[in-house]
N, C-alpha and C positions, 0 to 999 in steps of 0.2 A: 314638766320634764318631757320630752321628746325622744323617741327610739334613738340610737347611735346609728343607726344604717340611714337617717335622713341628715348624718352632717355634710357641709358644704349648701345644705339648701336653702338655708336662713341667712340672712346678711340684717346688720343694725340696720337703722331707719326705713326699713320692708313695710308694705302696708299687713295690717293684720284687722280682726274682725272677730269683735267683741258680742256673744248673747247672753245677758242673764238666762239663771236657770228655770224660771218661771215666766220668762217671757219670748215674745216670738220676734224682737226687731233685734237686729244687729247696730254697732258699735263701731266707730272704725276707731282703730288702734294702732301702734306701732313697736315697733322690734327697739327697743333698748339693750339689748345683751344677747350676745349667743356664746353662751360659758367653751373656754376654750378645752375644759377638763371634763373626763367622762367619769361616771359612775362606774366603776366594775360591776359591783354588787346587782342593780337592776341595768344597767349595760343601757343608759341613759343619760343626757345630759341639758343644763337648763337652757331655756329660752324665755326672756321678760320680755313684758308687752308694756305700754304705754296706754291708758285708759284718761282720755279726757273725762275730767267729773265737774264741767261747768255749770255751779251754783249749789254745787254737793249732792245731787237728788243719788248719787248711786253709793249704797255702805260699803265700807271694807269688810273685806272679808266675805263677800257672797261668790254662792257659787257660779262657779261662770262655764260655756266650752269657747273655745276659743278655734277659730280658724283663721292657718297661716297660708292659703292658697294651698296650690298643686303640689301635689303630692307626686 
């Protein structure tokens, strides 16, 4: 989930850039979703990314950060 005050700044197929949390290389990733509906509640809204896992070495479910460029 991403702030509401950076809508407009994500578009699908965007590069993005994937690190595990225990690790220090980055990932390159992409923008599948930018949810058109916002959360009231935390005044946020989603953003999926696309994680190549060629040969399976990365599990689901770990923690990840995730950067989607400039901000």
């Amino acid at each position: 989930n991403v702030p509401v005050a950076t809508r407009g700044r994500y578009k699908v197929d965007q590069a993005a850039r994937v690190r595990l949390a225990d690790a220090d290389d980055w990932h390159v990733a992409t923008v599948t979703m930018v949810d058109p509906v916002v959360d009231f509640a935390s005044d946020t809204y989603r953003v999926k990314v696309r994680l190549p896992n060629d040969g399976g070495k990365l599990q689901a479910g770990l923690r990840v950060t995730v950067d989607l460029g400039p901000q």
